[in-house]
C-alpha positions in Angstrom: 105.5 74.3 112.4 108.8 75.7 112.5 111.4 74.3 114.2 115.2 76.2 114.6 117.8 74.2 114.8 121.9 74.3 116.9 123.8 71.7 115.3 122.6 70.6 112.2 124.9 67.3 111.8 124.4 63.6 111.9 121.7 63.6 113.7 119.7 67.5 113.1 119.7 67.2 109.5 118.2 63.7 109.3 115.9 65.5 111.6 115.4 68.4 109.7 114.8 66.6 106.3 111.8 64.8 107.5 110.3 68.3 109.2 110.4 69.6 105.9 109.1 66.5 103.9 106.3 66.8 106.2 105.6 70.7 105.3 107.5 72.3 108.1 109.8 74.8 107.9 112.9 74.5 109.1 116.0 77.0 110.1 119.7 76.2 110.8 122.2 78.0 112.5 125.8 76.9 111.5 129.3 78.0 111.6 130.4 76.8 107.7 129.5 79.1 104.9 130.3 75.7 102.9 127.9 73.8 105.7 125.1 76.2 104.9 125.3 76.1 101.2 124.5 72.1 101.7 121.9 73.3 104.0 120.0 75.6 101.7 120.3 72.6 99.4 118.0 70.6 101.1 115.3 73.1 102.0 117.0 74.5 105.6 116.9 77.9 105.7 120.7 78.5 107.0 122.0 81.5 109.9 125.8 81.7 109.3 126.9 82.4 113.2 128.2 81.3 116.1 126.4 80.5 119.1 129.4 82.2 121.2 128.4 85.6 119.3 125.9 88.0 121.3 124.5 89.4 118.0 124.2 86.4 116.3 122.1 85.0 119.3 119.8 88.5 119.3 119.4 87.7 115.8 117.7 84.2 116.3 114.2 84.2 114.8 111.4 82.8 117.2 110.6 79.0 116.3 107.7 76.2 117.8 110.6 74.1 118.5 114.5 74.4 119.2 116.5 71.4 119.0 120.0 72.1 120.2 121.9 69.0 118.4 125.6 70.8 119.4 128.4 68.5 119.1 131.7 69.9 120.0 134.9 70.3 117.6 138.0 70.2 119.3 139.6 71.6 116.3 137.1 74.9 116.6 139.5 75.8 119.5 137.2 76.8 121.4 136.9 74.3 125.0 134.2 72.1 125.4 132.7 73.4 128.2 132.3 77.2 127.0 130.6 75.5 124.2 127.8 73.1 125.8 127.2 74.5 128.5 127.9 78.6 128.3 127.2 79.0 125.4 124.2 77.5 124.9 122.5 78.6 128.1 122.9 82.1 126.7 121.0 80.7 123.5 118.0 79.6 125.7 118.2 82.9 128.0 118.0 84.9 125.1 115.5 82.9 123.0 113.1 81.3 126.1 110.6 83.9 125.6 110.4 82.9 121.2 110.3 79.5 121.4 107.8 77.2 122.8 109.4 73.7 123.2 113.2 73.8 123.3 114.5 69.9 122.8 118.3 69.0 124.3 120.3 66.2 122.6 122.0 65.2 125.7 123.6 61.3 126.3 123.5 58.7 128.2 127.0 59.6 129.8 125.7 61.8 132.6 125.0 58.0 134.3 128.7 57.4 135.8 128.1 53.7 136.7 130.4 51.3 135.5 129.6 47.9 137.4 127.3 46.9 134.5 124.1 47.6 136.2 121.2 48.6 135.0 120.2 52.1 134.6 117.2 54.7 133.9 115.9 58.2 134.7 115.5 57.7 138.5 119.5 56.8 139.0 122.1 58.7 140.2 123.7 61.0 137.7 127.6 61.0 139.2 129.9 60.9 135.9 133.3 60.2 136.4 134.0 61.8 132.8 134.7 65.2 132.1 132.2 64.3 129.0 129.9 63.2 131.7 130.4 65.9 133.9 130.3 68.5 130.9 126.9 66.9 129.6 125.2 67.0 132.9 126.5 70.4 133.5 124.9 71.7 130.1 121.8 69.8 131.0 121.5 71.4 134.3 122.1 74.9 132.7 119.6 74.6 130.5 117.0 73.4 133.1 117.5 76.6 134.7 117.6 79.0 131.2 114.1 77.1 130.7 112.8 77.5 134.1 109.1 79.2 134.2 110.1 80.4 130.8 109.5 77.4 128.3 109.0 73.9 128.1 112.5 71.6 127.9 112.9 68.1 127.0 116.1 66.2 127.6 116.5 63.4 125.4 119.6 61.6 126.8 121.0 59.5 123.5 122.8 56.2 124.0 125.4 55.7 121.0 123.9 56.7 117.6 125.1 54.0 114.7 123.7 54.5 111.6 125.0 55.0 108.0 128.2 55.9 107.4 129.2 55.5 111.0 131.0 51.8 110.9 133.8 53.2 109.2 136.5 53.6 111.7 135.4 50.2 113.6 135.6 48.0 110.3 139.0 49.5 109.2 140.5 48.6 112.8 138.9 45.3 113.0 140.2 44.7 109.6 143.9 45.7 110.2 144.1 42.8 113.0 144.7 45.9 115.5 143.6 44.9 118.9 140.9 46.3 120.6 141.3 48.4 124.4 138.7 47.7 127.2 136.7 44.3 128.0 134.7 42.7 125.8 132.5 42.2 128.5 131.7 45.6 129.2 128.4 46.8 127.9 127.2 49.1 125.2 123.9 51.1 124.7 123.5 51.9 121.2 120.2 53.8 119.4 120.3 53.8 115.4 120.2 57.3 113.5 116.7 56.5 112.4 115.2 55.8 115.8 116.5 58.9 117.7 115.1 60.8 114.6 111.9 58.8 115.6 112.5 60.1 119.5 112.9 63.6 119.3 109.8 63.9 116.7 107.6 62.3 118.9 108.9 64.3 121.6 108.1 67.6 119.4 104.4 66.8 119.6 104.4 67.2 123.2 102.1 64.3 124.7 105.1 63.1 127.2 105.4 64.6 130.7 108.3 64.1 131.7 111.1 66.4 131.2 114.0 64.0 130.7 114.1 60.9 128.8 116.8 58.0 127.8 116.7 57.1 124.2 118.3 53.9 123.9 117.5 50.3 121.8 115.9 47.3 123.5 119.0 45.7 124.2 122.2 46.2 125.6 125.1 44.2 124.1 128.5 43.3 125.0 131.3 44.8 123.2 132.6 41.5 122.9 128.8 40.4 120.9 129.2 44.2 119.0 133.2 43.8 117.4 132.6 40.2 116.5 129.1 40.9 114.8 131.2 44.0 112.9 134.1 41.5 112.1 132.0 38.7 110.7 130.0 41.3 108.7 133.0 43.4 107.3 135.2 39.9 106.4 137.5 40.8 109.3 139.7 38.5 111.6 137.6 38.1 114.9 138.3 40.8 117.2 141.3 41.0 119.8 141.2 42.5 123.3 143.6 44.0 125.4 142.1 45.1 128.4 145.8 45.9 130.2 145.9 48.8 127.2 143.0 50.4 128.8 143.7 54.0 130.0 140.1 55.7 129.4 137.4 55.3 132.1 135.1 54.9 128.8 136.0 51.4 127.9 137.7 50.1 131.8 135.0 49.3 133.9 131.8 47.1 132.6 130.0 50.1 132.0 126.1 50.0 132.6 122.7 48.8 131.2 120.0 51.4 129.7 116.3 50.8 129.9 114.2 52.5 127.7 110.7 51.8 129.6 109.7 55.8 129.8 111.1 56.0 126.3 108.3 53.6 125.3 105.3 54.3 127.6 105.8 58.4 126.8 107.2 58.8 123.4 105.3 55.8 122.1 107.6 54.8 119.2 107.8 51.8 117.4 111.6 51.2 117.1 113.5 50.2 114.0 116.4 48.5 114.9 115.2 47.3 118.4 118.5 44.9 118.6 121.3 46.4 117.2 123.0 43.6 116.6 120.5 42.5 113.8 121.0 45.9 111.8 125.0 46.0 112.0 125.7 43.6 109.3 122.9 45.7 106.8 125.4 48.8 107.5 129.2 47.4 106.7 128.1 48.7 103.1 128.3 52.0 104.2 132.1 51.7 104.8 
C-alpha cells in the first residue's frame, strides 16, 4: 500500500512508522527542508511544499490512502481557516480522482456542548469555538471535495496525550501556578498509540460509516486529570480558579464522548482505555 501523508507530526509519523514497518510505502508532504531530512530518516519519502501552492498540489503522486494530519502554526502566518479548510479542500479536489480512501484527522470540538452531557456521532454539531467552527467547516469541505469522487473517513480525535506531551502540564502544576476553568468540567482524552490504532483500522476499510469519534473509555474530570499529573510528577495538588476563566474551552463543564461506533466499526482493542491509569507511566517523558 501506499499511503500519502498532510501533516506528518505527532500523530502522522507515529502513523507512518508503523505503515512502513509493516512494508508500506509511505510519502510526506512538509513545509521544513529540516522536517524532511528527519523524514527521509525514517523511511518517508518527503515532498518539500506547501499545501497553499497550486503546483505543489498538481504535483501530488496518487496514493491508496491520504491521511490529512494538518495542524495549524500560528507562527506560519498564514490564518487558520485558509489553512484547514481552503486549503486542504483544494488538496482533495485536485487529488480525489488518485487516491482511493482519503482519512481526516478532525476533533471532538465540532460538538459545542458544554453542560457535561454525553455526546456521540448522532449530536448536534453547533461549536461555540472558532476552533470548533473552523474544524467543522474543514470537515464539511472535505465531504463535499470527496463527494461521488472517493471514499472519506472523519475520525474526530478527543485530546491525544502520549509521550512527550505532559510537559507543559507538570511544569505548571509544579510551579504552584493555579489552574483556570472547573475542575469539574470534563475531559475526553485518546493516547498517541490508540488513535494510531484508529486510523489504521480505519485504512482497511471494513467500517461504514463515514465519521467516527475516537476517544478512550472514560471521561475524567479535570479535577481527577491535574491531581493524577501532580501526584505523579511530585507536584503540590492542583489549584483552581474558575473566576480566571476567559476561554469557552475550560468555562462550562464541557461534555462526555462515547466511543460505542468506535468499537463496533473499527474493532480496536484499546491501550490505555482509562487514561488515568497510563498518566503516571508518562511524567518520565517530561
Amino acid at each position: 500500500m501506499h499511503a500519502l501523508i498532510v501533516g506528518c507530526g505527532y500523530l502522522g509519523s507515529r502513523a507512518a512508522a508503523q505503515w512502513i514497518a509493516g512494508g508500506d510505502r509511505v510519502t510526506a508532504l512538509t513545509r521544513s527542508t529540516r522536517k524532511a531530512a528527519t523524514l527521509a530518516d525514517a523511511g518517508i519519502t518527503p515532498l518539500v511544499g506547501d499545501v497553499l501552492d497550486p503546483a505543489v498540489i498538481a504535483a501530488l503522486p496518487a496514493a491508496d490512502v491520504l491521511l490529512i494530519a494538518l495542524t495549524h502554526d500560528p507562527a506560519g502566518g498564514v490564518p487558520k481557516r485558509t489553512l484547514l479548510v481552503d486549503g486542504l479542500a483544494n488538496v482533495v479536489h485536485e487529488l480525489r480522482s488518485r487516491v482511493g480512501h482519503v482519512i481526516q484527522i478532525s476533533s471532538t470540538s465540532v460538538y459545542g456542548q458544554t453542560d457535561g452531557s454525553w455526546v456521540d456521532e448522532n449530536s448536534p454539531c453547533e461549536p461555540t469555538t472558532e476552533a470548533g467552527q473552523i474544524t467543522l467547516a474543514a470537515e464539511r469541505a472535505l465531504s463535499d471535495a470527496c463527494a461521488g469522487a472517493c471514499r472519506l473517513t472523519i475520525l474526530q480525535l478527543a485530546g491525544i496525550y502520549g509521550p512527550g506531551r505532559l510537559i507543559a502540564r507538570v511544569d505548571q502544576l509544579r510551579s504552584g501556578a493555579a489552574v483556570s476553568g472547573s475542575p469539574d468540567a470534563w475531559l475526553n482524552l485518546i493516547h498517541r498509540d490508540d488513535a494510531v490504532a484508529s486510523l489504521h483500522a480505519a485504512a482497511e476499510g471494513r467500517h461504514t460509516s463515514q465519521t467516527i469519534l475516537v476517544c478512550d473509555d472514560r471521561p475524567l474530570t479535570r479535577g481527577e486529570f491535574y491531581s493524577a499529573v501532580a501526584k505523579a510528577a511530585g507536584a503540590p495538588p492542583p489549584r483552581f480558579d474558575v473566576a480566571a476563566t476567559t476561554d469557552r474551552r475550560t468555562s462550562g463543564l464541557n461534555k462526555r464522548c462515547r466511543n460505542a461506533r468506535m468499537h463496533a466499526e473499527l474493532d480496536i482493542r484499546l491501550k490505555c482505555p482509562d487514561s488515568i491509569v497510563e498518566l503516571p507511566q508518562l511524567i518520565d517523558f517530561g
